[in-house]
Structure formats: structure tokens, C-alpha cells
C-alpha positions in Angstrom: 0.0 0.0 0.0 1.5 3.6 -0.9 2.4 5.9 1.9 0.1 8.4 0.7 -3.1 6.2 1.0 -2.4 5.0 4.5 -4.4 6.8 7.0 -4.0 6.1 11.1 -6.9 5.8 13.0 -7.2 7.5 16.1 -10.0 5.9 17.2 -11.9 3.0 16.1 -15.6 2.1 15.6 -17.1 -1.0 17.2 -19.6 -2.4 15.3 -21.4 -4.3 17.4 -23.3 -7.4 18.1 -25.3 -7.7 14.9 -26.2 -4.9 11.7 -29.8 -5.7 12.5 -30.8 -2.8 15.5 -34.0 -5.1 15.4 -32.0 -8.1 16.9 -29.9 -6.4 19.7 -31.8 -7.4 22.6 -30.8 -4.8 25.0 -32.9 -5.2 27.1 -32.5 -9.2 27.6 -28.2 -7.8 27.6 -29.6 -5.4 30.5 -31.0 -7.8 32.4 -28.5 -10.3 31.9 -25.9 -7.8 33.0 -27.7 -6.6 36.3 -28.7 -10.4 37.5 -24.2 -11.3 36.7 -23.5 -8.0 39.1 -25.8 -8.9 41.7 -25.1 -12.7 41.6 -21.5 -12.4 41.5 -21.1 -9.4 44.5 -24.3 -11.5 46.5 -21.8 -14.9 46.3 -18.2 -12.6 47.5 -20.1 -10.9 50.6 -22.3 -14.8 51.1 -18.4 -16.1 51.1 -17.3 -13.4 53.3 -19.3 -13.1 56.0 -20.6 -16.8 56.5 -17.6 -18.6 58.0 -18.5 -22.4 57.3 -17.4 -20.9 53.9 -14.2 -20.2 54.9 -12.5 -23.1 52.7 -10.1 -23.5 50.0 -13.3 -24.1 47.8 -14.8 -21.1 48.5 -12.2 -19.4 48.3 -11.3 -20.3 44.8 -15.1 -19.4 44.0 -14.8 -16.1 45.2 -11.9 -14.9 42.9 -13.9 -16.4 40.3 -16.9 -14.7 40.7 -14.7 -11.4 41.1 -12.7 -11.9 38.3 -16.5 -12.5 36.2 -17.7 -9.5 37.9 -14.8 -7.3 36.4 -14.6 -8.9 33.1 -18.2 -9.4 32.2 -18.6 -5.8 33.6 -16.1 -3.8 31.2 -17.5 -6.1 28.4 -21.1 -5.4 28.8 -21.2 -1.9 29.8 -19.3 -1.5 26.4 -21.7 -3.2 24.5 -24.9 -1.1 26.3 -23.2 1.7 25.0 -23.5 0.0 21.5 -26.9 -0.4 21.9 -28.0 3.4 22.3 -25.1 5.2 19.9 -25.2 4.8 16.2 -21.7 4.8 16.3 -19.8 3.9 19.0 -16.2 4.8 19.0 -13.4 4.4 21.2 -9.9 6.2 21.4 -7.3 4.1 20.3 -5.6 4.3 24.2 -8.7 3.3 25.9 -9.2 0.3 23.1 -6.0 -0.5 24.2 -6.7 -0.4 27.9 -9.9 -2.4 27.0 -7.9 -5.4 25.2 -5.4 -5.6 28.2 -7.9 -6.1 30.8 -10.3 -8.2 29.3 -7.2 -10.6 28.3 -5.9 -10.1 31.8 -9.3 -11.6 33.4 -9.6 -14.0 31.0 -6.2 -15.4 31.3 -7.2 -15.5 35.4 -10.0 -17.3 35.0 -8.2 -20.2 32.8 -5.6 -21.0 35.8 -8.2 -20.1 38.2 -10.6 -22.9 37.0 -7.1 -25.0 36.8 -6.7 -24.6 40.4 -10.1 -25.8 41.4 -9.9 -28.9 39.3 -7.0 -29.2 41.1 -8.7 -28.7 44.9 -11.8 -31.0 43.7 -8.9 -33.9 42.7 -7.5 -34.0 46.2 -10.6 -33.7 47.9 -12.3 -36.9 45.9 -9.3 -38.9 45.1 -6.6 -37.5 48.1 -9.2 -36.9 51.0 -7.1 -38.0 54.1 -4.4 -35.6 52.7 -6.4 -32.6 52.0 -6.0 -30.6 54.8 -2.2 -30.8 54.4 -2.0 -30.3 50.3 -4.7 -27.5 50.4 -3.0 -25.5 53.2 -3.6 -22.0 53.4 -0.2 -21.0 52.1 -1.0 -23.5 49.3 -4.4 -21.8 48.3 -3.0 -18.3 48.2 -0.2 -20.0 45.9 -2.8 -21.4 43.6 -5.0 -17.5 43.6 -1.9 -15.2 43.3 -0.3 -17.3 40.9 -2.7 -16.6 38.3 -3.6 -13.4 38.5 1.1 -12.8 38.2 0.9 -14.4 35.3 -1.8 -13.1 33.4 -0.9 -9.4 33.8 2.2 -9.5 32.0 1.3 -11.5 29.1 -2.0 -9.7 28.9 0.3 -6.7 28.6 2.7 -8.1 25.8 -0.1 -9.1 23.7 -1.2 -5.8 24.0 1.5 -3.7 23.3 2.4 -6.5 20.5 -1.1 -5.8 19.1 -1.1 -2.2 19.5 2.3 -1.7 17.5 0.7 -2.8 14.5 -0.1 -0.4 11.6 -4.0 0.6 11.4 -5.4 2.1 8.5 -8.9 2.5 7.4 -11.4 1.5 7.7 -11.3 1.9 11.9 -14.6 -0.3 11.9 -14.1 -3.3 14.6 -16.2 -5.9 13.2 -17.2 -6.8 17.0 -18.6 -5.7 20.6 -15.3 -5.4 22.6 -11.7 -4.8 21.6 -10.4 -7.9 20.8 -7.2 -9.5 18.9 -8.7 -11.1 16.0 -10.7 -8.6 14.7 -8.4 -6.2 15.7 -5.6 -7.7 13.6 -8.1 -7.8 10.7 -8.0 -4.0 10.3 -4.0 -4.1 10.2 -2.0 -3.0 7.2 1.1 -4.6 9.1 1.9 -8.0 8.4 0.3 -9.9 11.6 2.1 -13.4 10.8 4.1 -12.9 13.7 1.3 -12.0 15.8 -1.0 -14.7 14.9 1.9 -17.3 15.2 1.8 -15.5 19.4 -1.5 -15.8 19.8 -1.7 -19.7 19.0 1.7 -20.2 20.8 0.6 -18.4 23.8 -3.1 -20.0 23.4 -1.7 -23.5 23.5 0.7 -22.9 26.5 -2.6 -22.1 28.8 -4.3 -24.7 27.3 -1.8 -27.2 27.5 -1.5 -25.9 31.3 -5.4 -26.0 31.7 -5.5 -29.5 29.9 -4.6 -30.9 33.2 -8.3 -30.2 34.0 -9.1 -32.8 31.6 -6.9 -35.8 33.1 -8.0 -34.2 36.8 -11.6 -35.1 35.5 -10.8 -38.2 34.3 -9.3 -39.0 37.1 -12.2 -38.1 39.5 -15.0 -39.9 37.4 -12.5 -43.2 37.8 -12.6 -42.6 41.7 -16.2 -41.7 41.8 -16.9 -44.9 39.7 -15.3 -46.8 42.2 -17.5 -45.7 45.2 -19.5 -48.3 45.9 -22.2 -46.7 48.1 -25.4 -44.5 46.2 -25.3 -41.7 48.3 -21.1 -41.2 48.5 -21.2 -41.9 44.9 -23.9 -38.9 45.1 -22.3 -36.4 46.9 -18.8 -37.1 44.9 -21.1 -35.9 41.6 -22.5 -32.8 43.3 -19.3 -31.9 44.7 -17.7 -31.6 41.2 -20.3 -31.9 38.7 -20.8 -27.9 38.5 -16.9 -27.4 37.9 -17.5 -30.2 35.0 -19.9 -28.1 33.4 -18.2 -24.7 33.9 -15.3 -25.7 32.6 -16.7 -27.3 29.3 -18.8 -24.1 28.7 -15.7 -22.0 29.0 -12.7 -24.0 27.3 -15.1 -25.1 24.5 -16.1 -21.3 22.9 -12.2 -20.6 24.3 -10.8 -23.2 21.6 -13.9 -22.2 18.9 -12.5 -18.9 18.9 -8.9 -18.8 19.2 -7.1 -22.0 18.2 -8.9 -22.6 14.6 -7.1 -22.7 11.6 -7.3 -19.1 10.0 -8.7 -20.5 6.9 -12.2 -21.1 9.4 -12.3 -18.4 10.8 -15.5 -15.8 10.5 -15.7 -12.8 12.8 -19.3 -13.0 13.0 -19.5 -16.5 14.3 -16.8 -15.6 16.5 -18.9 -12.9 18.1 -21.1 -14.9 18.7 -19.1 -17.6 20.7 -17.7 -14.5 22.3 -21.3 -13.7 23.8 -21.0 -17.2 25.8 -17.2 -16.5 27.6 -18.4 -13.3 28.1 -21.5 -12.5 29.2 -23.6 -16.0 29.4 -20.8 -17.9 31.5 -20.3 -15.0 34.0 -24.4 -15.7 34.6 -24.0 -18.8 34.6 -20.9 -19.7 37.0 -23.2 -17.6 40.2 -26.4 -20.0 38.9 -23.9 -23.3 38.5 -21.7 -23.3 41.6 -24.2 -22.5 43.8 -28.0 -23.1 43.8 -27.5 -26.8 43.9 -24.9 -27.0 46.9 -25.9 -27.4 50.6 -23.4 -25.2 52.1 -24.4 -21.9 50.0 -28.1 -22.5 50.5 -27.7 -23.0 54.2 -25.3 -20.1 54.7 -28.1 -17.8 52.1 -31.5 -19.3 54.5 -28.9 -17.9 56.9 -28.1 -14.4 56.1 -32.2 -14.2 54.8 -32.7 -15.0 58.6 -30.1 -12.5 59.6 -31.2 -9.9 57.6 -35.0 -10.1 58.5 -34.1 -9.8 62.1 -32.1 -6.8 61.4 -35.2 -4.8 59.9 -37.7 -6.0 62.3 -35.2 -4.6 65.2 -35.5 -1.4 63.1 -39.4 -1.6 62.8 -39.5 -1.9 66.6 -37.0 1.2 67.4 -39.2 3.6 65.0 
């Protein structure tokens, strides 16, 4: 391309969920987005307060259900904005800043869901040595760990992604600021990028495959409990985590490690809708409706706060 005809963009255009204003359902996004927020901050202060939910468990679920919280938030506020503009731009800086922290979270979440796969393997298969493996030192080893990680290779693939070349059109044929379609407005040649991304890609997956022999693992030793209800409990204790983690490593790989040749930015938008927005709803609705501890510890603060206000009732 001549120098002449090259023109930088300072900010870019973000096209959105669909062409069709008729189809963006912001008001189902709105919803959506309200029941995540209140799900996710009801779990972290349910967690918090309740001690019987002081365990390495919990605690794992509560930097999940923070690191949903700030994900799905800067995601979806974005895309509300989309819904009421006709075109909504952002600088080039804050798309940036965008990219960075919604790679940073999502990175977070990979080893984050590791680590519980790992804390559900010693407590089915390695229950007489749990309290020693999952110590307290060891639990704040296996949170801090990845959010160290994921900040500075969130921040390379930015600044990587960021160095390219944009000219026009500034149109970002998605909802967020993301690599992929990112890369697709680049008049630089992005071979070297695209080689990163799958590199990087397959490193946290190969890391986060270990979920999948952890699995396999636990159905074997559930398989082998001989009692209904221990068999039972063994299911409900990591069935959730099963289904989690399919959701989210399944549209992961969908997106980012198919051959180029397969890719279309429209279906990955819409895969992006699921690790986004739909699994942030879900995890709060997954982990805990159907476990004991977080419904007794809920009838519990219910009870709690019901006392509270008729103590007010009675002082007015």
C-alpha cells in the first residue's frame, strides 16, 4: 500500500453485536448484565461473612466470581453503549486499555478454573491428605499465581497488538476490543502475531489440559465408590466445575485456536457472547443453587437480615 493512501486511526468504531438494531436485545443484555452483578457481589459478601465458607473451595469461587464480575462488567457496559449510539467509538488508548484487561481476566479465569480442578482432585481422590495439600499457604499459591501471570502476558499481547499499523477503515467488526478482529483492520503484516497468539493459546491450554486428566481422574474414583449416596455427593461436589469448565474451554478453543482458513468474525462474536457474558451468569447459577453449604449459609443471612429490619421496625 503507498504511503500516501495509509491513514491512522485514532480511534476506532465498534460495530457491534449484529447490523440488525431489530435483533440487539438490550434489554434481555440489560438484564443479563444486572442479574451477573448482583449474583456475583451476593456470592463474594455470602463467602465473606458466612464462615463455614471459609474453605479452600470457597475461596477459589470467590476470585472467580470477582474476576466475572470485572470482566463481564467492562464487556457489557461496552456493548450497552453500543446499543443506544449509532456509532460507538473508542480512542485508540482506551481500546487498548480495553484489550489488556479483558485478556488479563480471561487469562485468570483459565488457571483459576485449573486450580479448582486441582482442589476438587485431592478432595475426591486424596481426601485424608487434604488438609495438608490445600493449606492456606497453598491456596494463596494457587490464587496469586494466576492473576502474576496473566498481567504481564495480557500486557505483551497488547502492546504487541497495539504496534501494529491501522489504516482504514477503523470499523471493529465486534462488541469489545479484541485481537482477532483487531488484527483484521491491520495493514502490518500480523504473521508474527497470529503465530503468538496460538503459541501463547496452546501454553494455557496445555497448562489447563490438566483439568481434563483431573476429571478423568475423579470420574475413575467416583466410579469406584460403591455406596449411592457417596457416589452422590462425589457428583455434586464436582459436577458444577465439569460443566463450567466445558462451557468456557469449549467457545475458548472455537475462537482462538482454529485454523485461519475457518475463521469468521461473525460466528466468533457470537461464541464471544458465551465467555463473556452467558458464563459470567452462569458460573453464580452453576456453583451454587444446587450446593448445601451456599443455601444453608443464604437461609442464613435471609434470617439475619429479616431480624435486622424488624429490630429497626421496633426502634421507629
Amino acid at each position: 500500500m503507498a504511503a500516501g493512501n495509509i491513514t491512522y486511526a485514532p480511534e476506532f468504531i465498534l460495530k457491534g453485536i449484529t447490523d440488525r438494531p431489530e435483533l440487539q436485545a438490550h434489554v434481555i443484555f440489560l438484564v443479563i448484565s444486572l442479574v451477573t452483578v448482583l449474583g456475583t457481589i451476593g456470592l463474594i459478601i455470602l463467602i465473606r461473612i458466612d464462615t463455614q465458607l471459609h474453605t479452600p473451595m470457597y475461596c477459589f469461587l470467590s476470585h472467580l466470581a470477582f474476576v466475572d464480575l470485572c470482566y463481564s462488567s467492562a464487556i457489557t457496559a461496552k456493548m450497552m453503549v453500543n446499543f443506544v449510539v449509532e456509532h460507538d467509538t473508542i480512542p485508540f488508548h482506551a481500546c487498548a486499555a480495553h484489550l489488556g484487561c479483558f485478556l488479563t481476566f480471561m487469562i485468570t479465569e483459565c488457571f483459576l478454573l485449573a486450580s479448582m480442578a486441582d482442589d476438587r482432585y485431592v478432595a475426591i481422590c486424596r481426601p485424608l491428605h487434604y488438609s495438608l495439600l490445600m493449606s492456606k499457604r497453598g491456596c494463596i499459591q494457587l490464587v496469586t499465581v494466576p492473576y502474576i501471570y496473566s498481567f504481564p502476558v495480557a500486557l505483551f499481547h497488547t502492546i504487541v497488538t497495539f504496534r501494529l499499523t491501522y489504516c482504514g477503515p477503523d470499523v471493529i467488526n465486534h462488541f469489545y476490543c479484541d485481537e482477532l478482529p483487531l488484527l483484521a483492520l491491520s495493514c502490518s503484516d500480523t504473521h508474527m502475531k497470529e503465530i503468538l497468539i496460538f503459541a501463547f493459546a496452546g501454553f494455557d491450554m496445555i497448562r489447563s489440559s490438566s483439568i481434563v486428566l483431573i476429571l478423568i481422574f475423579i470420574i475413575s474414583a467416583i466410579l469406584r465408590i460403591c455406596s449411592t449416596q457417596g457416589r452422590c455427593k462425589a457428583i455434586s461436589t464436582c459436577g458444577s466445575h465439569m460443566v463450567a469448565v466445558t462451557i468456557f474451554y469449549g467457545t475458548l478453543i472455537f475462537t482462538y485456536l482454529q485454523p485461519k482458513s475457518n475463521h469468521s468474525l461473525d460466528t466468533d462474536k457470537m461464541a464471544s457472547v458465551f465467555y463473556t457474558v452467558v458464563i459470567s451468569l452462569l458460573n453464580p447459577l452453576i456453583y451454587s443453587p444446587r450446593n448445601k453449604e451456599v443455601k444453608e449459609a443464604s437461609k442464613k443471612a435471609f434470617n439475619k437480615g429479616c431480624e435486622a429490619l424488624k429490630v429497626l421496625q421496633l426502634r421507629k
